[in-house]
C-alpha positions in Angstrom: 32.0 -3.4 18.4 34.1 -3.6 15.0 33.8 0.0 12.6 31.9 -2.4 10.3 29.1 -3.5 13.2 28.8 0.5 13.8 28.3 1.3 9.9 25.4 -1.5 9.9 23.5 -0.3 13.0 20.2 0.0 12.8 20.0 -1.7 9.1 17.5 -3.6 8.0 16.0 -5.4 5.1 12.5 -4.0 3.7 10.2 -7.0 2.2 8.0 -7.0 -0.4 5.4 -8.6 1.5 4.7 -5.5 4.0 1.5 -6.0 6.8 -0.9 -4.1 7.5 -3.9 -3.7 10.2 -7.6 -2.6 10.2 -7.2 0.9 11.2 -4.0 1.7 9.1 -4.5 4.9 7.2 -1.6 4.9 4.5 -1.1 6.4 0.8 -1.0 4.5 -2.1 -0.9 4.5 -5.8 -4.1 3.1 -7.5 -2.2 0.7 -10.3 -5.6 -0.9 -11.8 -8.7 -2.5 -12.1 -9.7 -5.9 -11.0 -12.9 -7.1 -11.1 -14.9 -3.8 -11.5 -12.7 -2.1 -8.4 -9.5 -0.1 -8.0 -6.4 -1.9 -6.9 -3.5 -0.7 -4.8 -0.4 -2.7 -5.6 2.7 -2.6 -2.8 5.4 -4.8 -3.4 3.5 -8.0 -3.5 1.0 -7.4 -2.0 -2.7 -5.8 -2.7 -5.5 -3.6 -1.1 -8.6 -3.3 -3.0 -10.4 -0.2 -2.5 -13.6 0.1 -2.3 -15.4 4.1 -3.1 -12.3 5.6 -5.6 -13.7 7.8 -7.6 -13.6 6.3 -11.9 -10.5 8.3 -12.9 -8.7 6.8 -9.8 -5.9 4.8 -12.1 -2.5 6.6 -12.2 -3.4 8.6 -8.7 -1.8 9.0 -5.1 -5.0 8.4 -2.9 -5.6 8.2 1.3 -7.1 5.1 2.2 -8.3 3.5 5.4 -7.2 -0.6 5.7 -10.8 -2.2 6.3 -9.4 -5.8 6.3 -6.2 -7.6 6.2 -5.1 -11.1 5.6 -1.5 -11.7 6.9 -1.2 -15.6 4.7 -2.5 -13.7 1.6 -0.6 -10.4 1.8 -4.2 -8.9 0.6 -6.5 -6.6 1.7 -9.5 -4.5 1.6 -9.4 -0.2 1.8 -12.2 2.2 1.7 -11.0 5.7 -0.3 -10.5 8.4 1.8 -9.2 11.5 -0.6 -6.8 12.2 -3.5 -3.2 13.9 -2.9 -1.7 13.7 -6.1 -1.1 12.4 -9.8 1.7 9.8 -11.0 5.6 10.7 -11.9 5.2 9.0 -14.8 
């Protein structure tokens, strides 16, 4: 193994496109409204989430994935709890 295959070990390359499962509890960033809801954007993908409370825009929230379609990178989250406001 060359110096250069040990200094890549273990590296990989995130997508933008990540997956997710029914059952996957994870925190996210409410970035908008679409359709009436709240919506979660990560990388390219979206969860709408269903229950966030109206001033939910701009806020680090819990949510529990619902649904999940793999083709569409989309999904569906029920709110769980807020942890925190934006950086910016």
């Amino acid at each position: 193994m060359s110096v250069f295959d040990k200094f890549l070990a273990g590296w990989s390359f995130r997508g933008s496109r990540p997956d997710y499962a029914a059952g996957d509890v994870l925190e996210v960033m409410v970035t908008g409204e679409d359709g009436g809801g709240h919506v979660a954007r990560i990388g390219d993908s979206t969860l709408q989430i269903e229950g966030a409370p109206d001033d939910a825009i701009n806020t680090r929230i819990i949510v529990d994935v619902e649904s999940w379609d793999d083709s569409a990178h989309a999904g569906r989250a029920t709110y769980r709890k807020t942890v925190g406001e934006s950086a910016f």
